[in-house]
DSSP file (Angstrom, degrees, kcal/mol; ACC not computed):
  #  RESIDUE AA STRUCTURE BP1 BP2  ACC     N-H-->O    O-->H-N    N-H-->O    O-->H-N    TCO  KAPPA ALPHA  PHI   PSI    X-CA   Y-CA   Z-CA
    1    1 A X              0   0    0      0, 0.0     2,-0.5     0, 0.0    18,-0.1   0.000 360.0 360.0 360.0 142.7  107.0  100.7  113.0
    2    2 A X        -     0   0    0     17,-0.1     2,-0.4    16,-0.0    15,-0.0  -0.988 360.0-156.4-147.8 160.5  107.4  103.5  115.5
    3    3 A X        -     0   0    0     -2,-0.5    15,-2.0     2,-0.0     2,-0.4  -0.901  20.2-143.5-126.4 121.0  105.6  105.0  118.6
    4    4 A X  E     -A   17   0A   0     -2,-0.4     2,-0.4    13,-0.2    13,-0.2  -0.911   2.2-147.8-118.3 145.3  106.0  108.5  119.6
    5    5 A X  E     -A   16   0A   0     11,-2.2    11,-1.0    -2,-0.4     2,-0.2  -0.925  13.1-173.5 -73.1  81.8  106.1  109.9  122.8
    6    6 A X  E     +A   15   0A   0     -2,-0.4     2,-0.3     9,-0.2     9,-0.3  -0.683   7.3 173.4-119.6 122.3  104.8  113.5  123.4
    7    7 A X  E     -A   14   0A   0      7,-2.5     7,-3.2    -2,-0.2     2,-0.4  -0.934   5.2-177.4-107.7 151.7  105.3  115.2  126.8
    8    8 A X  E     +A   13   0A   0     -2,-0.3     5,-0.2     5,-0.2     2,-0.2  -0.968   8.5 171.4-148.6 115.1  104.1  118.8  126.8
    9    9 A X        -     0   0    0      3,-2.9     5,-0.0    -2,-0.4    -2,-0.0  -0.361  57.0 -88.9 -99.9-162.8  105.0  120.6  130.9
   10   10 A X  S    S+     0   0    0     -2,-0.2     3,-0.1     1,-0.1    -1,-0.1   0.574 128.1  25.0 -79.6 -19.2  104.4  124.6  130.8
   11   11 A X  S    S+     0   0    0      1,-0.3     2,-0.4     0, 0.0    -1,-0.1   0.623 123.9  55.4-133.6 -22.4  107.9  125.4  129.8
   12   12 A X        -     0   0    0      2,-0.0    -3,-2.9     0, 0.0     2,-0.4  -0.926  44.8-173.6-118.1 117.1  108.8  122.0  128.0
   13   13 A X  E     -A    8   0A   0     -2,-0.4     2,-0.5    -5,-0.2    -5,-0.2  -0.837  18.3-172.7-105.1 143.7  107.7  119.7  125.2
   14   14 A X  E     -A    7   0A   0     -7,-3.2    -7,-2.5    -2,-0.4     2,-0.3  -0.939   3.1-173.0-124.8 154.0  109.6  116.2  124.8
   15   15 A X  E     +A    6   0A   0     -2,-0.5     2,-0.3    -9,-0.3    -9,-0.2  -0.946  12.8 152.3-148.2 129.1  109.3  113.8  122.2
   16   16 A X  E     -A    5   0A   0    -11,-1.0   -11,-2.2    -2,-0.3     2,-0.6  -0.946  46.3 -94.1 177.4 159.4  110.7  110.5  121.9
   17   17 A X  E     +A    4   0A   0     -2,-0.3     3,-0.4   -13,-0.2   -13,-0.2  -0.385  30.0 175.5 -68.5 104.9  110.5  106.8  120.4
   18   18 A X        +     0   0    0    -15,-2.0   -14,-0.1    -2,-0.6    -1,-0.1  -0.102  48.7 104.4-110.9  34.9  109.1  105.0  123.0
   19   19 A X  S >  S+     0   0    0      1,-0.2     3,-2.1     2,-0.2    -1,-0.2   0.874  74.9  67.5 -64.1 -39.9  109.0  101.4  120.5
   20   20 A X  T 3  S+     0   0    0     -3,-0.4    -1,-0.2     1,-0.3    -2,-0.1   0.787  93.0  54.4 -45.2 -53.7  111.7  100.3  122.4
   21   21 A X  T 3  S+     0   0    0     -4,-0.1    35,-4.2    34,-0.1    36,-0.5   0.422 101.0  71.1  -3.5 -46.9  109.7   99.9  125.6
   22   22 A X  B <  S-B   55   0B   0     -3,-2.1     2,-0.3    33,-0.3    33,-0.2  -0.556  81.0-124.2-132.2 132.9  107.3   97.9  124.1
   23   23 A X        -     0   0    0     31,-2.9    -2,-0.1    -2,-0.2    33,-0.1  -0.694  13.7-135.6-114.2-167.8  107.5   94.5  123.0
   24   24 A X  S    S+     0   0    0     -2,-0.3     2,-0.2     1,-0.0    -1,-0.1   0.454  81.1  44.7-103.9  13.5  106.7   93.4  119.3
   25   25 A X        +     0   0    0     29,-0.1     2,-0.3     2,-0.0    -2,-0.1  -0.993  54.3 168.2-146.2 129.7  104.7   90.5  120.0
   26   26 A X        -     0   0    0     -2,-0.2     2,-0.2    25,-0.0    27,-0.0  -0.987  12.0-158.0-155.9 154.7  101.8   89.2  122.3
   27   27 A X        +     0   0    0     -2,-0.3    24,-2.6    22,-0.0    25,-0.6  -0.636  27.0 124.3-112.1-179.9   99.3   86.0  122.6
   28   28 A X  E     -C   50   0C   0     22,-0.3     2,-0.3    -2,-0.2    22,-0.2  -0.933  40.9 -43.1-168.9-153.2   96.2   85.5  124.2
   29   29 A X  E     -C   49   0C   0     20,-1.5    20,-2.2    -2,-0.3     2,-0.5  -0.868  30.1-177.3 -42.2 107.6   92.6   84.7  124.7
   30   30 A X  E     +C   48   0C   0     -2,-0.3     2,-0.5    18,-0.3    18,-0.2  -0.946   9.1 161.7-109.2 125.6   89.7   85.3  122.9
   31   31 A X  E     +C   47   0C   0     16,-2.5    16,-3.0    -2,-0.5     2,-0.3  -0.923  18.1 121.8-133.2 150.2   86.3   84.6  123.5
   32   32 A X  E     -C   46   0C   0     -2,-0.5    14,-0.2    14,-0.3     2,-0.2  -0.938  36.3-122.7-165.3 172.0   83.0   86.1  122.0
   33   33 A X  E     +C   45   0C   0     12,-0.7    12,-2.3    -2,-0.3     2,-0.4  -0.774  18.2 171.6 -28.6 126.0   79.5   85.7  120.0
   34   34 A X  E     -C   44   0C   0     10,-0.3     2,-0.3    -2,-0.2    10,-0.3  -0.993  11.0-163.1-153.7 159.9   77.9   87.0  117.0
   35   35 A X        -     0   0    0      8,-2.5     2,-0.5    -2,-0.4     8,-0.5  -0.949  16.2-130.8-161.8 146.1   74.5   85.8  115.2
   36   36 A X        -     0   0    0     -2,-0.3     2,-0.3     6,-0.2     6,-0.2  -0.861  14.8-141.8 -90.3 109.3   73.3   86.5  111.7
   37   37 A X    >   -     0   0    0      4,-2.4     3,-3.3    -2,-0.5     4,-0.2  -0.364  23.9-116.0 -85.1 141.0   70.0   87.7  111.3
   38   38 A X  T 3  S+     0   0    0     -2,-0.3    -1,-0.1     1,-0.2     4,-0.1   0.903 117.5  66.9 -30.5 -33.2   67.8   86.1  108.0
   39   39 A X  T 3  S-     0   0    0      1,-0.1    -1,-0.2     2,-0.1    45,-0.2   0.321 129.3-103.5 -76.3  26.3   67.8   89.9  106.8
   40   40 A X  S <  S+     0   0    0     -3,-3.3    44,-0.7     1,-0.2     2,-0.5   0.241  79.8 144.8  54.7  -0.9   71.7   89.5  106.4
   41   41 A X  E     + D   0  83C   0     42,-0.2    -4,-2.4    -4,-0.2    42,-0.3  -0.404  22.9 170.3  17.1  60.0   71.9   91.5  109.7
   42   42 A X  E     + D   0  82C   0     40,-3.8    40,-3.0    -2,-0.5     2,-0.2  -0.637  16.3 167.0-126.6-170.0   74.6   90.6  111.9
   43   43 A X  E     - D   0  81C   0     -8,-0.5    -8,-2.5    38,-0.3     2,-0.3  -0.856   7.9-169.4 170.9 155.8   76.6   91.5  115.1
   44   44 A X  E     -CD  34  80C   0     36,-2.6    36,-2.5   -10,-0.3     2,-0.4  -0.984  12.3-148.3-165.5 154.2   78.8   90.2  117.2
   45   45 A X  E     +CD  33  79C   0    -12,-2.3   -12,-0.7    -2,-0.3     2,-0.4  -0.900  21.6 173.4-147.9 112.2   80.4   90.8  120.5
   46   46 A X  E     -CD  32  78C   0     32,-2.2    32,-1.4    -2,-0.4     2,-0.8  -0.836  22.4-153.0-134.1 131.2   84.2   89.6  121.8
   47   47 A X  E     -CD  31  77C   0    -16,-3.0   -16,-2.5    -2,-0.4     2,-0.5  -0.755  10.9-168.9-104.0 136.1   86.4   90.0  124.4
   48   48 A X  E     -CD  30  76C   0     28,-1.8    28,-1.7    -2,-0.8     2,-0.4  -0.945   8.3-178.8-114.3 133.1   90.2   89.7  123.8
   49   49 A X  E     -CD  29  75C   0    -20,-2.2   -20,-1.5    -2,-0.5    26,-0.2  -0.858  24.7-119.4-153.0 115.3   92.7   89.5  126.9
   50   50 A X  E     -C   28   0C   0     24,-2.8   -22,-0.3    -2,-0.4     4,-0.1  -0.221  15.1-165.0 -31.0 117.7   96.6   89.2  126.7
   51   51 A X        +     0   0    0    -24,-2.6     2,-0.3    -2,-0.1   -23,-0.1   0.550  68.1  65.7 -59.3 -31.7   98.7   86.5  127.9
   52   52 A X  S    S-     0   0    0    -25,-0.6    22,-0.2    22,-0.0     2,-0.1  -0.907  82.6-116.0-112.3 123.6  101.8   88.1  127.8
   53   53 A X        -     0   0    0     -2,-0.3    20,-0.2     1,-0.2    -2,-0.1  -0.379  30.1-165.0 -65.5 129.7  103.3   90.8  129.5
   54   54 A X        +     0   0    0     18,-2.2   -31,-2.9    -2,-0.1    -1,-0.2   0.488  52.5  90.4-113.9  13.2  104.1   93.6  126.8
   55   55 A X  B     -B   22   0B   0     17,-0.3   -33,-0.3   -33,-0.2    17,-0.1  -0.454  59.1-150.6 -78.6 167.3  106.6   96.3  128.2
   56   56 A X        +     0   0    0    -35,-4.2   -34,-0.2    -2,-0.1   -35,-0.1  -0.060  48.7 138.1-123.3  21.2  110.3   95.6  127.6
   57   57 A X        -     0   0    0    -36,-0.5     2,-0.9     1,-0.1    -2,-0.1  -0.364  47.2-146.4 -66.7 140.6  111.2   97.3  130.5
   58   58 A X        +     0   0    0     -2,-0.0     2,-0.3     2,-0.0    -1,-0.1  -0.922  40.1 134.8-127.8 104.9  114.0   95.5  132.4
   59   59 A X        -     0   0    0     -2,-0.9     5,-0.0     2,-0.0    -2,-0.0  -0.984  59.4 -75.4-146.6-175.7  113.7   95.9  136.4
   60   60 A X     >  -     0   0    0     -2,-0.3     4,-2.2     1,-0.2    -2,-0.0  -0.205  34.9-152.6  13.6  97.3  113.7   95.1  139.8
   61   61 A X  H  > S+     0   0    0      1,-0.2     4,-0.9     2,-0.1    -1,-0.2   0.540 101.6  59.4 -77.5  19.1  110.1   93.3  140.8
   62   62 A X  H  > S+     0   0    0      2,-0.2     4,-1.8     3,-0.1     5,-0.2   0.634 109.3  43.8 -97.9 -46.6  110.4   94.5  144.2
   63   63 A X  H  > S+     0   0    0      2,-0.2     4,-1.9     1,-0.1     5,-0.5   0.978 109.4  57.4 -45.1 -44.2  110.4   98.4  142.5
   64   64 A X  H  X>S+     0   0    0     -4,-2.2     5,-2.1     1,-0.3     4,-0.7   0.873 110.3  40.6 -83.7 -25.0  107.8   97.5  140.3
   65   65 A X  H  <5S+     0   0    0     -4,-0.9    -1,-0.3     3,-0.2    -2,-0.2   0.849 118.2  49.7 -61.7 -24.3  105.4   96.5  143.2
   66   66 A X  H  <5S+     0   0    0     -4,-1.8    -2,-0.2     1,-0.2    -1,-0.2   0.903 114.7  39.8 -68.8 -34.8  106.5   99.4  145.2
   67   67 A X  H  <5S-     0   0    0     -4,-1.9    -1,-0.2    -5,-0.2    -2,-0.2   0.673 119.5-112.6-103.2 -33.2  106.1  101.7  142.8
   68   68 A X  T  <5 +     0   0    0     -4,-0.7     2,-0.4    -5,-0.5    -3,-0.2   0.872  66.0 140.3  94.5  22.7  102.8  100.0  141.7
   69   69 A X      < +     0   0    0     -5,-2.1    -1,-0.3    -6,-0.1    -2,-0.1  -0.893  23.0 174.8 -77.3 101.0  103.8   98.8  138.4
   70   70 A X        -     0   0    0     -2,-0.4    -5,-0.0     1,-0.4    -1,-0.0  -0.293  48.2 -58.3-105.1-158.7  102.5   95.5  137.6
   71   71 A X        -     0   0    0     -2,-0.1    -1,-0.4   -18,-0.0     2,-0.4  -0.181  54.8-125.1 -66.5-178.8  102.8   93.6  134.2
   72   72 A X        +     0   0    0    -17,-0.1   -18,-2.2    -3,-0.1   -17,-0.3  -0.928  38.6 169.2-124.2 131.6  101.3   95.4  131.0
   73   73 A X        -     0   0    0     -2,-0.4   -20,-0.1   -20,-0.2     2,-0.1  -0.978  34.2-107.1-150.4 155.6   99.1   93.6  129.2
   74   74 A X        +     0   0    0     -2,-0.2   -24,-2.8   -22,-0.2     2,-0.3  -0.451  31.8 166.1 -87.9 161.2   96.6   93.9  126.4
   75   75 A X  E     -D   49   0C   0    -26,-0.2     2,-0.2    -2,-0.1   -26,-0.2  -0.866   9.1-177.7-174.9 135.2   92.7   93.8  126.9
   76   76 A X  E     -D   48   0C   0    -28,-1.7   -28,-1.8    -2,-0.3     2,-0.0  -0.880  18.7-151.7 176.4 121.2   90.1   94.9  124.0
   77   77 A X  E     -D   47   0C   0     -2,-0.2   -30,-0.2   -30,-0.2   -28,-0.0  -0.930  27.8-156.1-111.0  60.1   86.3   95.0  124.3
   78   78 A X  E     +D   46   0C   0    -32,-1.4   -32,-2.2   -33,-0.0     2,-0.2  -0.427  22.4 165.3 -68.4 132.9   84.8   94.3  120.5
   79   79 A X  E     +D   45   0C   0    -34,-0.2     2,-0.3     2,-0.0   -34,-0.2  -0.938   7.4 170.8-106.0 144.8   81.8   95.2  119.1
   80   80 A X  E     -D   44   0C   0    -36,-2.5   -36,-2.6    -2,-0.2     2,-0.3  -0.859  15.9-167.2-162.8 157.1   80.8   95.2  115.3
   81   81 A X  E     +D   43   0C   0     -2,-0.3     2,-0.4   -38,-0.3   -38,-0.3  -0.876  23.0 146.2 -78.8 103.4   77.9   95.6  113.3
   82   82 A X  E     -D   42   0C   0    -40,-3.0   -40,-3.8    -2,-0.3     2,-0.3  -0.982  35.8-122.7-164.7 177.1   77.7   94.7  109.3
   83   83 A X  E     -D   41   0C   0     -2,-0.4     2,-0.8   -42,-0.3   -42,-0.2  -0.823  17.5-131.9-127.4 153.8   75.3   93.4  106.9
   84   84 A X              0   0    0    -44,-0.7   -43,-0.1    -2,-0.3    -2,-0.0  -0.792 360.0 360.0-117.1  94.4   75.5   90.3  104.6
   85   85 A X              0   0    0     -2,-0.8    -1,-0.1   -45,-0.1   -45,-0.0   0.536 360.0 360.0 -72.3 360.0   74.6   90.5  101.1
């Protein structure tokens, strides 16, 4: 798997693999809802929120509050929609 990094200034574009960064694994939370309606209808609605910090970044925590870098973490708002034959 790979992740590319695109900076584009007025005079420079950079690109680079910014997987490393990142780490390949994370747990969490979920909680949500759904109901089926008789007309096979459904929906549902879920919130997901990370456990784990997911940069791989190795520093100082005294930078990373100064600088205003706290952990990275994931957090994903689901909806969906679908029908039930």
């Amino acid at each position: 798997m790979s992740a590319k990094g695109i900076y584009s200034g007025s005079t420079t574009t950079i690109t680079s693999d910014i997987k490393d960064y990142f780490k390949g694994g994370d747990f969490g939370i979920s909680l949500g809802c759904g109901y089926q309606h008789e007309s096979g209808i459904n929906y549902s609605i879920r919130y997901n929120m990370g456990l784990s910090n997911t940069d791989n970044i190795e520093s100082n925590d005294a930078l990373r509050h100064d600088m205003g870098i706290g952990n990275q973490t994931n957090r994903v708002f689901q909806f969906s929609l679908g029908y039930s034959f």
